[in-house]
C-alpha positions in Angstrom: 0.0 0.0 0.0 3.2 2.6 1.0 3.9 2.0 -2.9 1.0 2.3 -4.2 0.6 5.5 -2.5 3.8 6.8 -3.7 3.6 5.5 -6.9 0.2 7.4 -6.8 1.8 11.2 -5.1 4.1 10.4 -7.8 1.9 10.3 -11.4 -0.1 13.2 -9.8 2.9 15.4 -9.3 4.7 14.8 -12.6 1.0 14.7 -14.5 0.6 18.4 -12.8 3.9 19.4 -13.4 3.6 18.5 -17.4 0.4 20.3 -17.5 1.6 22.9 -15.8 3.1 24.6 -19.3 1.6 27.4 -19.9 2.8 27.4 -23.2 1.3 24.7 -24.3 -1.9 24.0 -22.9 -4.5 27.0 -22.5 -5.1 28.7 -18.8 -8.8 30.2 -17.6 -8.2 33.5 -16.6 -10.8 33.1 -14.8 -9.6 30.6 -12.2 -6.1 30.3 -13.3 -6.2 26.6 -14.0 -6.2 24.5 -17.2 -8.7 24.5 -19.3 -9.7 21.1 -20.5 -12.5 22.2 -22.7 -9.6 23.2 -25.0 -7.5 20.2 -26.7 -4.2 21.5 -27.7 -3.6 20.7 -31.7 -0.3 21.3 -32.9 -1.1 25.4 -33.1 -4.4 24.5 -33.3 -7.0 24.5 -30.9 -9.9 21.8 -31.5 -13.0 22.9 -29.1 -15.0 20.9 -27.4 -18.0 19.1 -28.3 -20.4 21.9 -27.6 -22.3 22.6 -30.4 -21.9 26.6 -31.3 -22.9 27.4 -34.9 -22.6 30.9 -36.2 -26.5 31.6 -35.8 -26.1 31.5 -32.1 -23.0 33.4 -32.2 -25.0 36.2 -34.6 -28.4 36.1 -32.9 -29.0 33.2 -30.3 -32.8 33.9 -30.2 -33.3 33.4 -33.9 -30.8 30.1 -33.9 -32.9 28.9 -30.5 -35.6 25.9 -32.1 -37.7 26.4 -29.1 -37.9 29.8 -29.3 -38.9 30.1 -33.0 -41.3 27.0 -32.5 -42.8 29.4 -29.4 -43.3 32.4 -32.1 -44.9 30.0 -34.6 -47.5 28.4 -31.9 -48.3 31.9 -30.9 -48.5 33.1 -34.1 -45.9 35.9 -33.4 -46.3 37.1 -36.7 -44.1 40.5 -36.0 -41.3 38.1 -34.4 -41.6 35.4 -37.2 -40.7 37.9 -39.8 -37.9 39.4 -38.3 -36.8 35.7 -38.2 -37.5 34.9 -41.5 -35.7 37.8 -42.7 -32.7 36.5 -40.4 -32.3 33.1 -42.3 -33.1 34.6 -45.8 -29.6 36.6 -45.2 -28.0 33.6 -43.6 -29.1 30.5 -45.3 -28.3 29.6 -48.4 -31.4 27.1 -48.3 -34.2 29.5 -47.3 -33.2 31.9 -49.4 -33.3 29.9 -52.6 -36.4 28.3 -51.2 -38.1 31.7 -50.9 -36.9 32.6 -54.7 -38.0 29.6 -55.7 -41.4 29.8 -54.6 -41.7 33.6 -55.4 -40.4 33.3 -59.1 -42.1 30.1 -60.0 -44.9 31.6 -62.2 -43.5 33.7 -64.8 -46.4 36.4 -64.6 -47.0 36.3 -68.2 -50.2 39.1 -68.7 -52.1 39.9 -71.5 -55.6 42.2 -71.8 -59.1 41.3 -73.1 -61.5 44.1 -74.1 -65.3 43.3 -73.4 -67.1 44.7 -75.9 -71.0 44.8 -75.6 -72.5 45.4 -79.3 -76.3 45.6 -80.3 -78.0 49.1 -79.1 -75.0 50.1 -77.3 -73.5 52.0 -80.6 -74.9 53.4 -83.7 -74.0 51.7 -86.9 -71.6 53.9 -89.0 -70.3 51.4 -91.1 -71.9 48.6 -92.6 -68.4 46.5 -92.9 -67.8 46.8 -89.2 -71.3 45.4 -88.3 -72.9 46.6 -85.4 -70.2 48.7 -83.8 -69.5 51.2 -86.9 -65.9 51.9 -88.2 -65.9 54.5 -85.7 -66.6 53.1 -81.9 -63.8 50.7 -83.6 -60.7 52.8 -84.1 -61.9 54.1 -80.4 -61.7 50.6 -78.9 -58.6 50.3 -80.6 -57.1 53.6 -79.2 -58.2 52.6 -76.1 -56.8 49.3 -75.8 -53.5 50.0 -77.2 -53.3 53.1 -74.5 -54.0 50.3 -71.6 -51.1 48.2 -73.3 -49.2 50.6 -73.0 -49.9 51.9 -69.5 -49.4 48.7 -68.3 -46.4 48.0 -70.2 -44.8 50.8 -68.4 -45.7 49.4 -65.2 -42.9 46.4 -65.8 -45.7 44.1 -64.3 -42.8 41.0 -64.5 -40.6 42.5 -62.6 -42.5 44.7 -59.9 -44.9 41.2 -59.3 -41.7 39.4 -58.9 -40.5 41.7 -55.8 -44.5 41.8 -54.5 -44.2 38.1 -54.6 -40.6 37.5 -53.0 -41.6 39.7 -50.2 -44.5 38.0 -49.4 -43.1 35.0 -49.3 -40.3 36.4 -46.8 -42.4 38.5 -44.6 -45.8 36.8 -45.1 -47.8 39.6 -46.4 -47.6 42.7 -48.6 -49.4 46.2 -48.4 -49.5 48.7 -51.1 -51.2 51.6 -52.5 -51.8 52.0 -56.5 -50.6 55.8 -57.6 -51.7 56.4 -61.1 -49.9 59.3 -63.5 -50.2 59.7 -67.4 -47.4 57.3 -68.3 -48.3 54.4 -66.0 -49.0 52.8 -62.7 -46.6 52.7 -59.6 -47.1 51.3 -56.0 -46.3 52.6 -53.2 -45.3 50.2 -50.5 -46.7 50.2 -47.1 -45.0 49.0 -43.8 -46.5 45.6 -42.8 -45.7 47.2 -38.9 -48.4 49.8 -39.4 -50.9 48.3 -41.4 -54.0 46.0 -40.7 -57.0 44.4 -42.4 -59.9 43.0 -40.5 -62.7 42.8 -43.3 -62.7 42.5 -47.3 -65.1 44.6 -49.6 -65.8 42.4 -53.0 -63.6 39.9 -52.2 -60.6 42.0 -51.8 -58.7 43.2 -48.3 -59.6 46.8 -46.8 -56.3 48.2 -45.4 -56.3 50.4 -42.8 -52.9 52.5 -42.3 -51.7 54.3 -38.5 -51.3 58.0 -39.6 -48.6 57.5 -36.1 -46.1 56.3 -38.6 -45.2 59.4 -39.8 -44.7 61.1 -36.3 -42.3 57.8 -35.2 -40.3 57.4 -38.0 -39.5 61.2 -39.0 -40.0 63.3 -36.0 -38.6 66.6 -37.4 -41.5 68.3 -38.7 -40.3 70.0 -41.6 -39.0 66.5 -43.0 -42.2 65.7 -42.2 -44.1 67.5 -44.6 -42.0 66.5 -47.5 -42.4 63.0 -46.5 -45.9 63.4 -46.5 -46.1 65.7 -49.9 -44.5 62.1 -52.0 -47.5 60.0 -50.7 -51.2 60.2 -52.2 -53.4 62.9 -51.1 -55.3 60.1 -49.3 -52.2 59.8 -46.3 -52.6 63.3 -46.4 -56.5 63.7 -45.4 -55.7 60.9 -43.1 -52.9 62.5 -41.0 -55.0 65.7 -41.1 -57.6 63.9 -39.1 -54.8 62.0 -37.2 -53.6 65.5 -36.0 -57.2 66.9 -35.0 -57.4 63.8 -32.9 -60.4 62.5 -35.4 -59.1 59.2 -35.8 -59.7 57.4 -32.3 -59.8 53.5 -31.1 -62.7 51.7 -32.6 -62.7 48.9 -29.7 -61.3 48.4 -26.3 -57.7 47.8 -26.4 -57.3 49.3 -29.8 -54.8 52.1 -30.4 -55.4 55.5 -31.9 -54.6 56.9 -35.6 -56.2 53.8 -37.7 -57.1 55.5 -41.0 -59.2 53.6 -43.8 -57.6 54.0 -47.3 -59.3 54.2 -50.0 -60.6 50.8 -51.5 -59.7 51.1 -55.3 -56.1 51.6 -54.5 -55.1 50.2 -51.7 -54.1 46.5 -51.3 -53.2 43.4 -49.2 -51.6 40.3 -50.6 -50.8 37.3 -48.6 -50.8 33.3 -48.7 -54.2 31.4 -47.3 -55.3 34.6 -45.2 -52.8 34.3 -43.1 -49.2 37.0 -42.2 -46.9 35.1 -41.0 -44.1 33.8 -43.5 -45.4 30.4 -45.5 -41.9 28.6 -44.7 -41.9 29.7 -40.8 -41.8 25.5 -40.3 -38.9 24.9 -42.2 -37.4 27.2 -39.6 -36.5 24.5 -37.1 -35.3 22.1 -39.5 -32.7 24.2 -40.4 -31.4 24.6 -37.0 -31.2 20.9 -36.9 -29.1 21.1 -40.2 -26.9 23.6 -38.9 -26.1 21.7 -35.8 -25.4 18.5 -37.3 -23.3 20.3 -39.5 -21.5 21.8 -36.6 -21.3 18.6 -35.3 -20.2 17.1 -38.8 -17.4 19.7 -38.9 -16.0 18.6 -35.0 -16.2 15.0 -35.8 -13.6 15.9 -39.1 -11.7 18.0 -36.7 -11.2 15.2 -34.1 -10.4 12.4 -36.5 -7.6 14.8 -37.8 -6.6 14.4 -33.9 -3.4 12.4 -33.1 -1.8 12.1 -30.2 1.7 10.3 -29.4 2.2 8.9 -26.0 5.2 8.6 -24.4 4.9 5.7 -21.8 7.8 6.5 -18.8 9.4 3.2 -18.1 9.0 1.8 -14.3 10.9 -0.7 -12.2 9.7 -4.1 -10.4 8.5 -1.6 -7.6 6.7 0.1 -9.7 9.1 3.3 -9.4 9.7 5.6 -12.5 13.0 5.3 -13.7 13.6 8.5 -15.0 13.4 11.5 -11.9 10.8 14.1 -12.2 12.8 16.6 -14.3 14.2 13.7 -16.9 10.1 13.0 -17.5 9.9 17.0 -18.2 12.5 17.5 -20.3 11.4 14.3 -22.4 8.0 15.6 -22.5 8.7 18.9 -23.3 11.4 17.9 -26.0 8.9 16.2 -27.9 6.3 19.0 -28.1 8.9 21.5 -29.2 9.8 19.1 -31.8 6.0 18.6 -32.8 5.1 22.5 -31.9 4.3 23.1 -35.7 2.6 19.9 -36.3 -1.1 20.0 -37.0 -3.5 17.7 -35.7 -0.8 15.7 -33.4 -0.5 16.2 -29.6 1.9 14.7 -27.1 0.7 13.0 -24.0 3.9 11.5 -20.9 2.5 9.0 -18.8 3.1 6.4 -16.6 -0.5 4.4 -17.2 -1.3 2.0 -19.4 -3.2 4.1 -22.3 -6.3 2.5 -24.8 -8.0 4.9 -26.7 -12.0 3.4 -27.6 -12.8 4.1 -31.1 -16.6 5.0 -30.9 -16.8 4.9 -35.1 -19.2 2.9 -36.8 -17.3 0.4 -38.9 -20.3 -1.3 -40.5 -19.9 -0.2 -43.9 -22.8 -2.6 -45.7 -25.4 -0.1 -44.0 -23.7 3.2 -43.9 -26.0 6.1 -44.1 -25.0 9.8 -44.2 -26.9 11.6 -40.9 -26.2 15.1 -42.8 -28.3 13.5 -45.9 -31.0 13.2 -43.6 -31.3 16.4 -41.7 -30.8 18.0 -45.1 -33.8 16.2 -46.5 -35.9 16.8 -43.2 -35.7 21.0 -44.2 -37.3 20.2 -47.8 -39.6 18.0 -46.3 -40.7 20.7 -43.9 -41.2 23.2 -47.3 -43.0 20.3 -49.0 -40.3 21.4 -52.2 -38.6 18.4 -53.9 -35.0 18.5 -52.8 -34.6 17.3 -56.7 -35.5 21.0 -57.6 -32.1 22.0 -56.5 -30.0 18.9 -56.6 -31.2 16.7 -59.4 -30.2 13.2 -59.0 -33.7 11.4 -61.0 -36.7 12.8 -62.2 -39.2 10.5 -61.0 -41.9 12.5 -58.8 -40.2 15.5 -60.1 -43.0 16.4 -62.1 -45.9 15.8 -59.5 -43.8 17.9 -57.3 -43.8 20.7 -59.1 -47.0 20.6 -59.8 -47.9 20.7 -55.8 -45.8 24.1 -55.7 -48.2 25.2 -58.6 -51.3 24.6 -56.8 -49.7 26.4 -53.2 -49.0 29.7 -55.3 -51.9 29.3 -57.5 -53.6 31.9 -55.0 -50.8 34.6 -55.1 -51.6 34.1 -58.9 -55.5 35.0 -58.6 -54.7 37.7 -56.5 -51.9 39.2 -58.9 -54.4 38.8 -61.5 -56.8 40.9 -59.2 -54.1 43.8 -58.8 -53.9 44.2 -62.4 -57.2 44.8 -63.2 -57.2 47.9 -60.4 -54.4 49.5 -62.5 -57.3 49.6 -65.3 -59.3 51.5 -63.0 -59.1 54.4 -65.2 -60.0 52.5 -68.6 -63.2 50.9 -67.5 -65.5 54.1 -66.5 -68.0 53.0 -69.0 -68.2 49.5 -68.0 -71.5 49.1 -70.4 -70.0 49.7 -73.9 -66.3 48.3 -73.3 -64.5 46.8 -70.0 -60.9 46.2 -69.9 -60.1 42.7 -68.1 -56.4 41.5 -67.6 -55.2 38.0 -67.1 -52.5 36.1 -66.0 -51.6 33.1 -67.7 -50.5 29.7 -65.6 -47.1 29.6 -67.0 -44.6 28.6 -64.7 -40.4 28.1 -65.3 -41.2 24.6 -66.1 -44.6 24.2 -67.9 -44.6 27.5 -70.2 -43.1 25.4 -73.2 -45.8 22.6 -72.7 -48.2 25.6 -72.6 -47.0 27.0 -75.4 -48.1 24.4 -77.4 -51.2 23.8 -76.4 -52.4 26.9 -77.3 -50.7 26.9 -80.8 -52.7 23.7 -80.7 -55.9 25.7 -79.5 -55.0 28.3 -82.9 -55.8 25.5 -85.6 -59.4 25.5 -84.2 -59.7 29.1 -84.5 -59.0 30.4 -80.7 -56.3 33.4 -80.0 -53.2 33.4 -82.3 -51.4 35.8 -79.5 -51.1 33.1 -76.4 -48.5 30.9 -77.8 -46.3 33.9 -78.1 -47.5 35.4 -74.9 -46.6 31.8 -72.8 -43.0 32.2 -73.9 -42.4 35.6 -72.4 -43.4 38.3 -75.4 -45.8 41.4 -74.4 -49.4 41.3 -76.2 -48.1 45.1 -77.5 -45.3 43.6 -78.9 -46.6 40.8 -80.8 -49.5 43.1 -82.2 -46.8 45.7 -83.3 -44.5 43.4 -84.9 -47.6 41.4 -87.2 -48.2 45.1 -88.2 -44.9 45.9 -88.9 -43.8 42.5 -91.0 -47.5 42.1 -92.6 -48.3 45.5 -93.6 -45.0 47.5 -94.1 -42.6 45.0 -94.6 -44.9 42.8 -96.6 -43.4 39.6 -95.5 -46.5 37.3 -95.8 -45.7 37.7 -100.0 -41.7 37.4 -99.3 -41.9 34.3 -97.0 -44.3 32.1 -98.0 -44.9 28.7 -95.1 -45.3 25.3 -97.1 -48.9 24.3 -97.0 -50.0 22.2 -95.6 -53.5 19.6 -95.9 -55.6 21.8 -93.4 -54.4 25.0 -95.4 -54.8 24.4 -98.9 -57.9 24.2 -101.1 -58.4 21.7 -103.8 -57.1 23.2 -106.6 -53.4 23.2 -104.5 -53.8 19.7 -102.8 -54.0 18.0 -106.1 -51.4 19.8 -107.9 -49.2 18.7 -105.1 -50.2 15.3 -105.9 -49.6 15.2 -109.5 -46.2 16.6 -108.2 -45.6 13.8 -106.0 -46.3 11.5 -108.9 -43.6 12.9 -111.6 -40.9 13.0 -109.1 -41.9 9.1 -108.2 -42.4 9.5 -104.3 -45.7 7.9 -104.1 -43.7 4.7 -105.5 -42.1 4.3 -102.6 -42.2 3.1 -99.4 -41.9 5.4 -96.1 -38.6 3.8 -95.2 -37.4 3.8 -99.0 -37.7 7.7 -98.8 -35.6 8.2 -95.6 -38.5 8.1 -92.7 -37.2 5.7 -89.6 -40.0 3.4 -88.3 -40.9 3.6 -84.1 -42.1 6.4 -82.0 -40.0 9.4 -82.0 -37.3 9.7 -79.2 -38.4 11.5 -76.1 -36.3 14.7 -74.7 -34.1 13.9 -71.7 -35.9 15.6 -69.0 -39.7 13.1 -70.2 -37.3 10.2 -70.1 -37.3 8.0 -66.8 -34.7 7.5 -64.4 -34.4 3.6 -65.7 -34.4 4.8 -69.1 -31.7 7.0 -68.6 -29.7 4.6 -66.3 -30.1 2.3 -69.2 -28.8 4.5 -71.9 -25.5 5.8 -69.5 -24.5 1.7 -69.1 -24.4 1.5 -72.7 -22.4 4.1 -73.7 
């Protein structure tokens, strides 16, 4: 036991004593003693196994799941958006899920004009039926003027940035300010604007005339502020100021204005303010701590340490004296001082180091693959929309992001039609209707030909052009342009066709056919290849492609 003891006073000393360097093992300030949360690394430093990502480091709210799962349950919707704004800067993920989402449909608009005939004009003209040659040209003028007014309102663009931000903050408010070259919006803060009732169908918005006092309380600021919105802010912080506008129910606030119906908006997803991908929120603090953890588990494998096992005799006595041990020791981290990943350990005890790593590599599975799946399962997006590995359920996937932003669609489609406010004051003769068509990033060549499909039956030549991206101005200006100045329809002439020729042209084309001898021969004689045509790439099926890559 007196051995044992000593053998015991013995390790501790010379184990405190080689920890004792300062210079190579880190101190707390606070207490003065080593701190073991700190593994030395070469000149390295590998931390401990607490998990820290940056989001905690940034904002530990926002990167706290239980915090942001307490904002969603309580519907926090002022909280939720300052969080979803947090992770659209930070991650890469919500931010091109977001984008995703917000540019899906490509917003391709065109105009119909309604045109009620019969008793509503006078017949001028008996070529022009029952309108007259005159209420024609008017319509005309007309609807090339709201072509054009819309045109200039860039409606692809501006609905794109309506869209994203609605997506990011849950909701959009705006107000429609008309001038002589075209529509603008002004955008509202979501922070000072409510809606507890629709008119028609469509959101009454209510603004607090107090925003203008909080956010520029110099008062000759003030007033220029307050000269760049509509006349209707104006009226409303008049009455704000006289002390007009007060609480409509208990525990409501003062200086709740109602703005004008025909201009101003709301636009959000299923009624509801708070961000559409708040869920997918927590998912991605999983991901980022089992990246976190992914990164110290790389770290620590890089870990190596070399231990120096100090001889002892029969009595169990080290050999060496306490400052031969030290100087061993400390010769061997000098020597290793710029080594990375390797540290240095002088003891008298037998050593084993457990390796906790799973060595069963028939059923290896990648954790990180399935916390990353768990955030687009949360967004119910296809992960295949960003990293493409097959296309089966691609499709029906796609289609289920249709349907969830079908309803931003309708209500786009609904904005539109109040920037032709101004064009439909005589709603009885002609009334002005915009539309949106369903094209999306995916489906708008598909589209595209279904509606050139739709022409051959007689229905509108314009939507084929206007599903791949052109304007409805555009296409009608250039048909004028080529057809009646340039005069191309006698220049280029299509080959006809069975469904555009008459008799007279169908049979020359057969006596044709006869003298040069093609109706001799056979379909494969003249060139054609028997079987069904080869499908694109993206309509083939994972099998079918798997197929074609082994053979080549």
């Amino acid at each position: 036991m007196h051995n044992l003891r000593k053998t015991e006073v013995v390790h501790r000393d010379l184990g405190m004593r080689l920890l004792s360097d300062r210079d190579e093992y880190p101190i707390n300030p606070e207490t003065g003693l080593i701190d073991f949360s700190k593994i030395k690394v070469g000149v390295k430093t590998l931390e401990d196994a607490v998990i820290s990502t940056p989001q905690k480091k940034v904002n530990a709210n926002y990167a706290n799941k239980e915090y942001v799962l307490r904002a969603i349950d309580k519907n926090d919707v002022v909280e939720l958006r300052k969080i979803s704004d947090f992770y659209y800067k930070t991650s890469g993920i919500y931010a091109r899920l977001c984008r995703y989402l917000a540019r899906l449909f490509r917003y391709d608009w065109y105009v119909v004009p309604y045109i009620y005939g019969g008793d509503t004009y006078p017949v001028d003209n008996e070529d022009k039926g029952d309108l007259g040659a005159k209420n024609v040209n008017k319509i005309l003028d007309a609807f090339f003027k709201a072509l054009n007014y819309l045109d200039n309102f860039q409606a692809k663009r501006t609905l794109n940035d309506i869209a994203l931000k609605v997506v990011r903050f849950g909701c959009y408010y705006g107000y429609v300010v008309h001038s002589a070259t075209g529509p603008s919006i002004q955008e509202l803060p979501p922070a000072y604007c409510r809606s507890r009732y629709k008119q028609h169908g469509r959101p009454v918005v209510e603004f607090n005339m107090r925003y203008f006092d909080d956010l520029y309380p110099d008062e000759e600021y003030r007033k220029k502020i307050l000269k760049m919105f509509p006349e209707d802010f104006l009226k409303g912080y008049r009455l704000y100021k006289k002390g007009k506008l007060t609480p409509d129910f208990q525990g409501d606030t003062s200086g709740w204005y109602l703005l004008d119906p025909d201009y101003a908006f709301k636009i959000n997803m299923n009624d509801e303010d708070s961000p559409i991908l708040a869920t997918v929120i927590p998912a991605l603090i999983d991901l980022d701590e089992a990246q976190e953890l992914d990164r110290k588990k790389m770290a620590q494998k890089l870990l190596k340490i070399i231990i120096q096992k100090l001889p002892l005799d029969k009595n169990g006595d080290p050999i060496f004296d306490m400052e031969e041990g030290q100087m061993l020791h400390n010769n061997a981290v000098k020597m290793l001082s710029r080594a990375i990943g390797i540290d240095v350990l002088t003891t008298f005890c037998e050593v084993d180091v457990a390796d906790m790593a799973d060595r069963n590599t028939t059923t290896t599975v990648d954790d990180l693959e399935k916390v990353e799946r768990a955030v687009f399962n949360e967004a119910g997006v296809s992960q295949m929309q960003f990293n493409t590995d097959g296309n089966l359920a691609l499709e029906k996937s796609m289609a289920n992001d249709e349907a969830m932003m079908t309803d931003l669609l309708n209500q786009f489609e609904d904005l539109m039609n109040m920037l032709l406010i101004n064009f439909n004051k005589t709603p009885k003769k002609v009334f002005y209707k915009a539309q949106i068509l369903p094209t999306t990033i995916s489906n708008y060549k598909e589209l595209s030909k279904l509606y050139k499909e739709q022409t051959q039956m007689g229905y509108s030549k314009m939507l084929p052009q206007i599903a791949l991206g052109l304007a409805q101005s555009t296409i009608l200006a250039n048909a004028f342009f080529e057809n009646d100045l340039l005069n191309l329809v006698t220049v280029f002439v299509p080959p006809l066709t069975s469904n555009t020729m008459n008799a007279d042209a169908l049979a020359q084309q057969q006596t044709g056919r006869r003298r040069t001898g093609l109706t001799m021969k056979s379909d494969e004689e003249n060139g054609a290849t028997g079987g069904r045509p080869e499908l694109p790439d993206e309509e083939k099926s994972t099998k079918t492609l798997q197929n074609l890559e082994s053979k080549n």
